[in-house]
Legacy VTK file of the C-alpha trace (Angstrom):
# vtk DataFile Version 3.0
C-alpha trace
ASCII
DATASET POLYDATA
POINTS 165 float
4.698 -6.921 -3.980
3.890 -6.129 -0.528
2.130 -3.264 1.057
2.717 -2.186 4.616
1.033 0.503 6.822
2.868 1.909 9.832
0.286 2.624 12.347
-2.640 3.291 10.219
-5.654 5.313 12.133
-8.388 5.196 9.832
-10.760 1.873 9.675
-12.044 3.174 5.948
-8.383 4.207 4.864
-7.108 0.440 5.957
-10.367 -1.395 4.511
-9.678 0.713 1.144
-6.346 -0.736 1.311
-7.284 -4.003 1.754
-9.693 -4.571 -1.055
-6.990 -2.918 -3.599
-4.411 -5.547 -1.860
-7.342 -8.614 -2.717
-8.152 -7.181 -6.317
-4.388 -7.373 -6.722
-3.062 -10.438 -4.828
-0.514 -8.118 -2.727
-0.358 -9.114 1.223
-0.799 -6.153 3.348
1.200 -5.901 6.566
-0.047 -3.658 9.491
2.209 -2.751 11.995
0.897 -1.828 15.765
-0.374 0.352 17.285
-3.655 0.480 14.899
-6.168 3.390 15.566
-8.844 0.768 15.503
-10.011 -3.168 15.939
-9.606 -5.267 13.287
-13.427 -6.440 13.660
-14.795 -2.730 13.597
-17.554 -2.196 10.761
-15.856 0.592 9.032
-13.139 -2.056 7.679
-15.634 -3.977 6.995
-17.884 -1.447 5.321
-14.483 0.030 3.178
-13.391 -3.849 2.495
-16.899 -5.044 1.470
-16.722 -8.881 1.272
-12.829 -8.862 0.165
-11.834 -8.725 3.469
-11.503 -12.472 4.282
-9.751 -12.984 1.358
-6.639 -10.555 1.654
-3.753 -11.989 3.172
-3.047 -9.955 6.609
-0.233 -9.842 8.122
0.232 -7.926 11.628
3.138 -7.541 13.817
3.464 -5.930 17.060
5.955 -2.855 16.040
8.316 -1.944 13.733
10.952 -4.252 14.898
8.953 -7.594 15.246
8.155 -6.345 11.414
11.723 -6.287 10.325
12.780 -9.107 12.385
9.710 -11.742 10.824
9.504 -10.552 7.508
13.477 -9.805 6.639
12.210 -7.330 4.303
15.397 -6.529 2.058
13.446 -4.016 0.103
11.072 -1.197 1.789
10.206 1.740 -0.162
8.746 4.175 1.754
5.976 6.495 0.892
6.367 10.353 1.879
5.643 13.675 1.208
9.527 14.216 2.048
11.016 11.975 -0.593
13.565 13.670 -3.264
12.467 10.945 -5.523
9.206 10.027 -7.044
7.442 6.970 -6.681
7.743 6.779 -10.753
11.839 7.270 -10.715
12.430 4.164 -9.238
12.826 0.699 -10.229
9.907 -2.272 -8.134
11.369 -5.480 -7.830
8.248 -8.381 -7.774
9.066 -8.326 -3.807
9.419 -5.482 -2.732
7.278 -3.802 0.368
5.919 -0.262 -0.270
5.303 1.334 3.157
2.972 3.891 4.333
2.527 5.935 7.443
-0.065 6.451 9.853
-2.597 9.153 8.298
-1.427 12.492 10.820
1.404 12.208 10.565
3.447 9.898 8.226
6.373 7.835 8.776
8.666 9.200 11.217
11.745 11.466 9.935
13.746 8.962 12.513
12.934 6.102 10.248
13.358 7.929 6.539
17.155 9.173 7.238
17.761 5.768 7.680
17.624 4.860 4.173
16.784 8.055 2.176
17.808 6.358 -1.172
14.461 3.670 -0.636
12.084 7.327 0.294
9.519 8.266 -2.863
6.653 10.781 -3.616
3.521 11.469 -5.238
4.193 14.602 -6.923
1.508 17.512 -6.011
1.270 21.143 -5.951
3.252 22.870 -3.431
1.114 23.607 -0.019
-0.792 20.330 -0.667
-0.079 18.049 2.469
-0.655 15.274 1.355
-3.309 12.925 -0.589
-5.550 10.487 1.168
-3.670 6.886 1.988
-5.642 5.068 0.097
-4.872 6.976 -2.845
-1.428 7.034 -2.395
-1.100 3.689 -1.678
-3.196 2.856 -4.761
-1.055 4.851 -6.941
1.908 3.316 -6.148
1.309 -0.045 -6.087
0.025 0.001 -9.250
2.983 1.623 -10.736
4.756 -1.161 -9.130
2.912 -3.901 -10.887
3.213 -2.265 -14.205
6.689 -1.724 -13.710
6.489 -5.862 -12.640
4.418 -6.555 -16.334
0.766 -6.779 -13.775
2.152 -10.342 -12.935
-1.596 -12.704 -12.312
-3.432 -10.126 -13.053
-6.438 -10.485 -15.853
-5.200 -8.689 -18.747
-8.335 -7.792 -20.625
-11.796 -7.666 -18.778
-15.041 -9.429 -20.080
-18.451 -7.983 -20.612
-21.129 -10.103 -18.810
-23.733 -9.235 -21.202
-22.441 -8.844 -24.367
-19.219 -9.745 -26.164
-16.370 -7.226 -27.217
-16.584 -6.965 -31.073
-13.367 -9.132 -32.458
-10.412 -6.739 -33.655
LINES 1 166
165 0 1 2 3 4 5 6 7 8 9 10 11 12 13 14 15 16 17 18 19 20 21 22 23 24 25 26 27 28 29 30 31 32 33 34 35 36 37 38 39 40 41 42 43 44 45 46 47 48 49 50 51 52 53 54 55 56 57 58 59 60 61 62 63 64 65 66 67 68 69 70 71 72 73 74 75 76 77 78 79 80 81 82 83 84 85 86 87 88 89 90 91 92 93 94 95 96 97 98 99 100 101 102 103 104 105 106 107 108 109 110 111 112 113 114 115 116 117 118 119 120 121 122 123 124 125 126 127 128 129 130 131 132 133 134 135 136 137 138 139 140 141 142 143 144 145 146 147 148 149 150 151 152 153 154 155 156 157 158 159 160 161 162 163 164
């Protein structure tokens, strides 16, 4: 799995992203022009100490994106979709793309492959929810769908032990 923002404009929103992307083992790909520096605190602040552990990926713009990573699969992530994010099927990888935070992910880009566009479903009048929510959402519904492939399937307490069932 692979997540990908398109122009992302928040430092926090991004660093949010990125930690999920660590705790998860899912690259993240951010594709230029970013509303911030890479090395600005905020992504550090929202990434904590994950942040030299996720694997980052950036590319110049939308083209250099397609061109180096081939991507055969991109779901994209928008209000707009006819489709929810839950009516579709995740291959193990696939790239789940995002827009910037004002405005999404260009109309110009979505007619271009409707069939790949999906939703969060929300009340009508809502614009939309917070991108590192939504991305959140639907990457874990991808990994489920995917059987949470590496991921620890039952957590340990550090003090105590779970009683045996």
């Amino acid at each position: 799995m692979h997540i990908v923002l398109l122009e992302p404009e928040i430092p926090g929103n991004t660093g949010n992203i990125g930690r999920t992307c660590v705790a998860t083992g899912t690259p993240l790909h951010l594709i230029e022009p970013l509303g911030f520096r890479l090395d600005e605190k905020e992504i550090r602040r929202a990434g904590l100490d994950y942040w030299p552990h996720l694997q980052l990926h950036t590319y110049e713009d939308l083209a250099a994106f397609r061109r180096e990573t081939g991507a055969p699969f991109v779901w994209m992530a928008t209000t707009k979709a006819r489709r929810t994010y839950t009516e579709v099927s995740f291959g193990p990888d696939d790239y789940i793309m995002f827009g910037k935070e004002s405005a999404g992910i260009p109309e110009e880009i979505l007619v271009e492959d409707p069939d790949h566009c999906i939703r969060i479903p929300m009340v009508p009048d809502n614009r939309s929810l917070n991108l590192s929510n939504s991305a959140a959402v639907v990457l874990y519904e991808a990994l489920r769908q995917n059987g949470f492939p590496g991921l620890v399937e039952q957590g340990d307490l550090h003090r105590l032990s779970w009683p045996e069932a």
